[in-house]
N, C-alpha and C positions, 0 to 999 in steps of 0.2 A: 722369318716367316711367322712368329709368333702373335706379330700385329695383323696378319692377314685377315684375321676373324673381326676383330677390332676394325677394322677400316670397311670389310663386308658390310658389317653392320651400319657402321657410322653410314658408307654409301647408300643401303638401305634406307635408310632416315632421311637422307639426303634426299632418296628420288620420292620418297612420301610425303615429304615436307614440300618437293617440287610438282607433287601430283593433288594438292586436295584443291580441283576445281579451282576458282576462276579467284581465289585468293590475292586480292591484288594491295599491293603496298603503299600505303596513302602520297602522296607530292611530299605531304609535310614531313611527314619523316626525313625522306633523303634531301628536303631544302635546308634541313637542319645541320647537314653535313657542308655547307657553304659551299657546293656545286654550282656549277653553271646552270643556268636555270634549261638550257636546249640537251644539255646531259640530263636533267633529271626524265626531261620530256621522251626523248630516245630511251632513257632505260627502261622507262615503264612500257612503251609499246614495242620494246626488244621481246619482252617476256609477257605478254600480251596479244602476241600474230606473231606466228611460224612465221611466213613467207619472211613478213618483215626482218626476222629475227636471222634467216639463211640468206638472205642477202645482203645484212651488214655484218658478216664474219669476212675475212679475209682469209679466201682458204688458198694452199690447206694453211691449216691452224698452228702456229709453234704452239708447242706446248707439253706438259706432261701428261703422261695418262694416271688413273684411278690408282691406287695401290702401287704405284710405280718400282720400286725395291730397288733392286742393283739398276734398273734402267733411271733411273732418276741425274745419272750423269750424260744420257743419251743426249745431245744436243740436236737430234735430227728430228724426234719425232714429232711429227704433224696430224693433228686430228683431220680427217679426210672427210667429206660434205655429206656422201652414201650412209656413213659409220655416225652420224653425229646425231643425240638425244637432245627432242627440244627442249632448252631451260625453259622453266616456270620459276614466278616470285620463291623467295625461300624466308621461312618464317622464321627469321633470324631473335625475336621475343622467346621464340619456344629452347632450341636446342644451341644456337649458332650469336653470334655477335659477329657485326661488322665493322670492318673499317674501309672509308676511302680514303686515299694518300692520292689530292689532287698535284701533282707534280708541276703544271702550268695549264694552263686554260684551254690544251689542247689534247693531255695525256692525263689519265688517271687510274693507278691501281687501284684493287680492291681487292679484300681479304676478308675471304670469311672462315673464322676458326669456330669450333666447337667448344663448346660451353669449360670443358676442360684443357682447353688452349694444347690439346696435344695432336690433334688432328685438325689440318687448313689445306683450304681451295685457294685459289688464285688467279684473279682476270687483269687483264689491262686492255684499256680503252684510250681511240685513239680518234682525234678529228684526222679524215683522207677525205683528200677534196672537196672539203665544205662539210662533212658527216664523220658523224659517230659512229663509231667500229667497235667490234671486238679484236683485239688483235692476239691477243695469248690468253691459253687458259690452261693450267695449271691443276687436274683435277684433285680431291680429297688424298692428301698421302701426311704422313709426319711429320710433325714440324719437329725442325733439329733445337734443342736442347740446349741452352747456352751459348746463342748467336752461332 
């Protein structure tokens, strides 16, 4: 429980960095990540329009929750549609660095770690019938230490 505070915080960051208005992440940047070019277009008006954004989730959600601790082996839990906070861009220049790990032209993780690579989120996106999804999301917990 000692990182509790530590991840409070980082989430805090998280949801400010998620909250300053209509801060939108240019094409170029993520074309520079060798994406699909209809991925890049889906993720910016995922985090752009709510509605959009709740209807390309696949709920409920696999995934971990925030601070997860011992639940971090839970394999059941599912973010639920009522419970879920809409993502905004995340100023990944300021606190965070990204990566996309495009898996095949149809699946692609994403990871976003914190400036100190000791705290990371986790999404994976998927094409379902013809569209771009979110399918897992992984919220801010610690990243383990030596693979």
């Amino acid at each position: 429980m000692r990182y509790s505070w530590v991840i409070g915080l980082l989430s805090l960051l998280l949801v400010g960095c998620q909250s300053q208005g209509n801060q939108e992440e240019p094409a170029e940047a993520l074309a520079g990540d060798a994406l699909p070019a209809d991925f890049v277009s889906f993720y910016e008006q995922f985090h752009r329009d709510s509605s959009f954004q709740m209807d390309r989730i696949i709920w409920p959600l696999e995934g971990v929750p925030d601070n997860a601790g011992d639940r971090l082996t839970d394999r059941t839990f599912r973010w639920q549609r009522d419970d879920w906070r809409i993502m905004k861009p995340i100023d990944v220049q300021s606190s965070f660095q990204r990566e996309f790990l495009p898996m095949s032209d149809e699946l692609i993780i994403e990871k976003i770690t914190n400036n100190t690579g000791q705290f990371a989120l986790i999404r994976r996106w998927a094409v379902i019938s013809g569209d771009w999804h979110l399918i897992y999301y992984a919220g801010m917990n610690p990243v383990r230490q030596g693979g």
